[in-house]
C-alpha positions as CSV (number, residue, x, y, z in Angstrom):
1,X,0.0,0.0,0.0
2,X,1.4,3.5,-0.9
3,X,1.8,5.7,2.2
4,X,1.1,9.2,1.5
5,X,0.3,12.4,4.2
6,X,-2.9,14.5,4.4
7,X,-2.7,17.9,4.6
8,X,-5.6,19.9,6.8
9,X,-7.6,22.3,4.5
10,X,-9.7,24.9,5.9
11,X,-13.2,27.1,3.7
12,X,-14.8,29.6,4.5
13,X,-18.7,28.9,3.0
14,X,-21.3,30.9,4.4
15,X,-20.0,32.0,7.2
16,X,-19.5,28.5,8.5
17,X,-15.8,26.9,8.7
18,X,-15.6,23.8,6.9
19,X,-12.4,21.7,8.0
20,X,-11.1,18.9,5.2
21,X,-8.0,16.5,4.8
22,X,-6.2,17.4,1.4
23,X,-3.8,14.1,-0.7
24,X,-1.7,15.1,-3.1
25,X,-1.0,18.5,-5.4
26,X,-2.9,20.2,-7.8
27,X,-1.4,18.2,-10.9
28,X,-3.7,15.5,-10.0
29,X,-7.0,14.6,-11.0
30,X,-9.7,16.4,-8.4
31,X,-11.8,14.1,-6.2
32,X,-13.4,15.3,-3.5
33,X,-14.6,12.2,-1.0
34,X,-17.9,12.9,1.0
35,X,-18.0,10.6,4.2
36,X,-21.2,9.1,5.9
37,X,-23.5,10.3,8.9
38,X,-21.7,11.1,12.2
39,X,-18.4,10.2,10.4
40,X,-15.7,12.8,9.5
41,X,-13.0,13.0,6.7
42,X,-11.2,10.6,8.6
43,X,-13.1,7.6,7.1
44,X,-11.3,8.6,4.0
45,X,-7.9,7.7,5.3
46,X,-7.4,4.6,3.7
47,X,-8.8,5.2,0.1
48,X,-6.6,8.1,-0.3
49,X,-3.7,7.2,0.6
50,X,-3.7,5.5,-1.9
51,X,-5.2,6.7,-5.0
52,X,-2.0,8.4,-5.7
53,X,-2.8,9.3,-9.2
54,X,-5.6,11.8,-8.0
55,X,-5.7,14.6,-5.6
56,X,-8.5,14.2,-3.0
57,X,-10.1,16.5,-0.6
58,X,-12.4,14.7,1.9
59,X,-14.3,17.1,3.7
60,X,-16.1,17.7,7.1
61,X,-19.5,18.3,6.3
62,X,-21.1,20.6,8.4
63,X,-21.9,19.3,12.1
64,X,-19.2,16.6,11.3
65,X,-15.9,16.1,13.0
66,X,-13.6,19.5,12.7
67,X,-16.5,22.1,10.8
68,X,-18.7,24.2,12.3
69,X,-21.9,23.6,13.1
70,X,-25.4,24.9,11.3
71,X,-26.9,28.1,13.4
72,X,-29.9,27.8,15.4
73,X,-32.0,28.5,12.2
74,X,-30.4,25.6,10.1
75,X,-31.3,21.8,9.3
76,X,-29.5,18.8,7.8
77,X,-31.1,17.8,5.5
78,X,-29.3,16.3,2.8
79,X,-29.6,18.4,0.0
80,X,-28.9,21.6,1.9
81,X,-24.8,20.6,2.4
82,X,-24.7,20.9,-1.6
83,X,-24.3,24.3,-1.7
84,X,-21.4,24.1,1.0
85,X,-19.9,21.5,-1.6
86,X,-20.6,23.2,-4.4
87,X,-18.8,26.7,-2.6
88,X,-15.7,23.9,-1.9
89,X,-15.0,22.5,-5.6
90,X,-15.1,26.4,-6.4
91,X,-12.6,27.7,-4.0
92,X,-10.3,25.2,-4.6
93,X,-10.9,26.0,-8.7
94,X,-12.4,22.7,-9.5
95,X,-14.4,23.3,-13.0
96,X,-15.0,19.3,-13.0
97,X,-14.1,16.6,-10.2
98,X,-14.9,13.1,-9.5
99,X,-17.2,12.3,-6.3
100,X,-16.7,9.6,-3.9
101,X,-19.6,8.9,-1.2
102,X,-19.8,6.6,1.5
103,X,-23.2,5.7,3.3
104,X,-25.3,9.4,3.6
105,X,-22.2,10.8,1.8
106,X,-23.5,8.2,-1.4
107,X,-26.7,10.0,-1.4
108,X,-25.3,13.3,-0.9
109,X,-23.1,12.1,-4.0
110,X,-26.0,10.6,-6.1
111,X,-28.2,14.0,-5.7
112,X,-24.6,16.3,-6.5
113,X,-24.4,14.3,-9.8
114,X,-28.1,15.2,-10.7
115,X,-28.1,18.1,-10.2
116,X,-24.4,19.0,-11.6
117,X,-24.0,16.5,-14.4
118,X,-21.4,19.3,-16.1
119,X,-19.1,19.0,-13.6
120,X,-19.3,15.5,-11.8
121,X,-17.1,13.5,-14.6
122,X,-17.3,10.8,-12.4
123,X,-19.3,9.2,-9.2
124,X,-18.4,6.8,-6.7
125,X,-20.8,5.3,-4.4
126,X,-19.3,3.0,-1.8
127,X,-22.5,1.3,0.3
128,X,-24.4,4.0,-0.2
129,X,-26.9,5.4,-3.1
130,X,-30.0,6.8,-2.2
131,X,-31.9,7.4,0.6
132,X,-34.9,5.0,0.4
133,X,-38.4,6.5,-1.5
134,X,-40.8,7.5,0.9
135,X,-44.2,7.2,0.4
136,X,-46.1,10.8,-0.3
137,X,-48.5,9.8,2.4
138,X,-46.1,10.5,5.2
139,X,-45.6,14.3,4.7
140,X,-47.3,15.5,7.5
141,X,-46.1,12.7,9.9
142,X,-42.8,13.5,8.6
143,X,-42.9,17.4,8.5
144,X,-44.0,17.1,12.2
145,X,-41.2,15.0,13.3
146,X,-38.9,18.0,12.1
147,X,-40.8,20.5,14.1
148,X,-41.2,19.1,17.0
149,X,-37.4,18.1,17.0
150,X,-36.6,21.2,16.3
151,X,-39.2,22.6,19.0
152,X,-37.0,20.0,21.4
153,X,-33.5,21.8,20.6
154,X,-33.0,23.7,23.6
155,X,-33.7,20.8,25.9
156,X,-31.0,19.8,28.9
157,X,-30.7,16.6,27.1
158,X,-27.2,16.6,25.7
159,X,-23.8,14.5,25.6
160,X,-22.7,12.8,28.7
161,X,-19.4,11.8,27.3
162,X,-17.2,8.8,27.4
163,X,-14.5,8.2,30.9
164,X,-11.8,7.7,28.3
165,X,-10.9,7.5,24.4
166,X,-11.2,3.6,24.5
167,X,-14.5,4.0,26.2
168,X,-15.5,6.6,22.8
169,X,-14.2,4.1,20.7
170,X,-16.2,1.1,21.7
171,X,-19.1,3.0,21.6
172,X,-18.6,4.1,18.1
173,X,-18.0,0.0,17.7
174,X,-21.5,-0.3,19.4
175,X,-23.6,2.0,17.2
176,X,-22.0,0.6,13.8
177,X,-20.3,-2.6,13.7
178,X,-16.5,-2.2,12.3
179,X,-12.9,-2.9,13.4
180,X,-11.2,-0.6,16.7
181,X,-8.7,0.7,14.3
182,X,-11.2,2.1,12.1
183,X,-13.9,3.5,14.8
184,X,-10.4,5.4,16.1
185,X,-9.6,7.0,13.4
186,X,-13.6,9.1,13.0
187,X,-13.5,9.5,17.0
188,X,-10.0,10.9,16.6
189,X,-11.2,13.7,14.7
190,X,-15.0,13.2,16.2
191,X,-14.6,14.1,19.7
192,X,-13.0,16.1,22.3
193,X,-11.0,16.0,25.5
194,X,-12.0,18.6,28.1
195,X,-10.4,19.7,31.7
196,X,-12.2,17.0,33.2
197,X,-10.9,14.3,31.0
198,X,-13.6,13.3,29.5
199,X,-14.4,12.8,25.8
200,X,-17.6,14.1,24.6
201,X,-18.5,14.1,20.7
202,X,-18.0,16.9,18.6
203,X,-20.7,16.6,16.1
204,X,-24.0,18.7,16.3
205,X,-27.1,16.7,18.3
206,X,-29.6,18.2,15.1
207,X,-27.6,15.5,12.6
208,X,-29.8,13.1,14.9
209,X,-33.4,15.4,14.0
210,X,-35.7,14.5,11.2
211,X,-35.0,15.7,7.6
212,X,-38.2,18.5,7.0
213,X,-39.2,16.3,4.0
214,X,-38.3,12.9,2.5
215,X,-37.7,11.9,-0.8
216,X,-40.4,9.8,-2.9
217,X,-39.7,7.2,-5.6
218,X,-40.1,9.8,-8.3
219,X,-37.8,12.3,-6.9
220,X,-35.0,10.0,-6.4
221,X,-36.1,7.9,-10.1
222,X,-36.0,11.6,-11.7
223,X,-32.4,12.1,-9.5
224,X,-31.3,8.9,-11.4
225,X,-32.4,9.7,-15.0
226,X,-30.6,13.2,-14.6
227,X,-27.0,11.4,-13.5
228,X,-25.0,11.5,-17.2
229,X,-21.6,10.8,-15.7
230,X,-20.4,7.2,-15.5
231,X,-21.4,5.6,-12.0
232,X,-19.8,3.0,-9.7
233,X,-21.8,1.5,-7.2
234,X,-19.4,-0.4,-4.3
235,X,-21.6,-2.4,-2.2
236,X,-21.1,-4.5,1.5
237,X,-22.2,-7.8,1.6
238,X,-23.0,-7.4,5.1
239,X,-23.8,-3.8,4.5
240,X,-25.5,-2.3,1.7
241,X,-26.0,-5.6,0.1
242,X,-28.0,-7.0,2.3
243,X,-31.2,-4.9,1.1
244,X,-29.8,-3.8,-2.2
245,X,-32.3,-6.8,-3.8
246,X,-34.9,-4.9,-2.5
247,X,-34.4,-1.5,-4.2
248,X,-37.4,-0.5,-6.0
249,X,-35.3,0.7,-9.3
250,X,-33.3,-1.6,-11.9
251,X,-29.6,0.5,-10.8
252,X,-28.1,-1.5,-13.1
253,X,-29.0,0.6,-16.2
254,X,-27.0,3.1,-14.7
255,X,-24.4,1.7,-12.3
256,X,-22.0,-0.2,-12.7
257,X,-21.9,-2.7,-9.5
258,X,-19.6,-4.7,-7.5
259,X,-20.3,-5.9,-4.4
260,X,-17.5,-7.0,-1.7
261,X,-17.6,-8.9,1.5
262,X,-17.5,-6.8,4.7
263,X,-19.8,-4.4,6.8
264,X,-20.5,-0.4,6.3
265,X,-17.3,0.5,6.8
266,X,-15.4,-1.9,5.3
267,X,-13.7,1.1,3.2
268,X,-11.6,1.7,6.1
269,X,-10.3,-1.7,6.6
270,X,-8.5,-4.3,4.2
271,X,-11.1,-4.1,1.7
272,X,-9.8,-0.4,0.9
273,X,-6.9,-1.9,-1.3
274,X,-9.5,-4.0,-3.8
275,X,-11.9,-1.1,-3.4
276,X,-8.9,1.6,-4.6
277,X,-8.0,-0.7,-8.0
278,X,-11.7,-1.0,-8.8
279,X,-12.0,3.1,-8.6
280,X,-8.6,3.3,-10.9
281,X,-10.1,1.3,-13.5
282,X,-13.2,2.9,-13.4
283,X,-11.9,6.6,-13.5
284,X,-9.3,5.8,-15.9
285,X,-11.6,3.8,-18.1
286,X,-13.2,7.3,-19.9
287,X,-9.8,8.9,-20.1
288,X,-8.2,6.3,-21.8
């Protein structure tokens, strides 16, 4: 495996600061690498090391790891980070750029690629795709959920934090199977020490709120029809690919699909190295 060092980025969007690890120099193809919910940039560690043909920017979305949190009068739902996104690829003078997306990152990917098809030459989904359809019955169930969450903000209720990193760690390992080494590398960069010496998580409580709205099967079908650039679709076998079957929509007419053994974030573990060749191949397949 090639062993190269990140470099820490900072952005300015919207008055929010929006941290990022940075591989390689600008010679290289752009990626920029989106990571899933209450992950950070970290996640990307593996992947980018070593894609050494490509410079890639894995970011902090907002709420996530080193970036600022929304204000009082934001949300998270997924489509609002794409203008952060969108301000990122600009300020680092991106005109087109590959996207990699892991889990809510994926989606966040798939719905960047709609709604950019100049610029996104190439996306990446890695167990992740779309969040699933949800049926137009459940808008008013739904947009109450986000108001009364939302109502509930100010409440006492809050972290109560961890006696010690390991103690952080394992519950990371609790709330999504994967290996210690890999749940210590997004708590790393996902929590803090204080005075007291206990670790409590960076990341803003809201990511935990419901989304105002929710997608239905002809959004996300017309979010599919609008994607022109080619598409890669990396699924776990103990991850995504346990439900893929399930997915209302034939993907195949417009993703290419492997699927590998592992769990959700097998993309930090050993499976990163079979995972990198099939993204080389892939992004190198148009060019050549």
């Amino acid at each position: 495996m090639s062993v190269r060092l990140a470099c820490e980025k900072r952005f300015n969007v919207e008055g929010l600061n929006i941290a990022a690890k940075l591989w390689g120099d600008d010679a290289r193809l752009p990626v920029i690498a989106l990571h899933g919910w209450l992950d950070n940039a970290a996640s990307f560690d593996c992947i980018a090391a070593q894609l050494t043909d490509f410079q890639v920017l894995a970011i902090d979305l907002p709420g996530h790891g080193l970036s600022d949190h929304k204000p009082a009068s934001g949300n998270y739902a997924i489509w609002d980070d794409l203008r952060v996104i969108t301000a990122v690829v600009d300020q680092m003078g991106w005109s087109e750029f590959s996207v990699i997306g892991h889990s809510r990152g994926a989606n966040i990917s798939t719905l960047l690629s709609a709604t950019l098809p100049d610029r996104v030459s190439h996306l990446i989904c890695i167990d992740g795709l779309l969040p699933p359809p949800e049926p137009d019955s459940n808008f008013p169930l739904q947009l109450g959920r986000y108001i009364t969450d939302f109502a509930d903000s100010k409440s006492p209720r809050g972290d109560k934090g961890h006696a010690s990193f390991e103690a952080a760690v394992a519950a990371r390992i609790r709330a999504t199977p994967m290996t210690a080494k890999a749940a210590a590398l997004i708590v790393e960069r996902a929590s803090v020490k204080t005075d007291d010496g206990r670790y409590y998580w960076r990341s803003d409580r809201r990511l935990k709120f419901a989304s105002p709205v929710k997608l239905s099967l002809g959004q996300l079908q017309a979010a599919l029809d609008a994607i022109s650039s080619p598409a890669l679709l990396i699924s776990a076998k103990q991850g995504l690919g346990q439900w893929l079957p399930k997915w209302p929509f034939d993907i195949t007419k417009r993703f290419v699909v492997k699927e590998i053994e592992g769990q959700h974030h097998c993309h930090m573990e050993a499976q990163s190295v079979q995972m990198v060749a099939w993204i080389k191949d892939f992004i190198g397949a148009k060019s050549s």
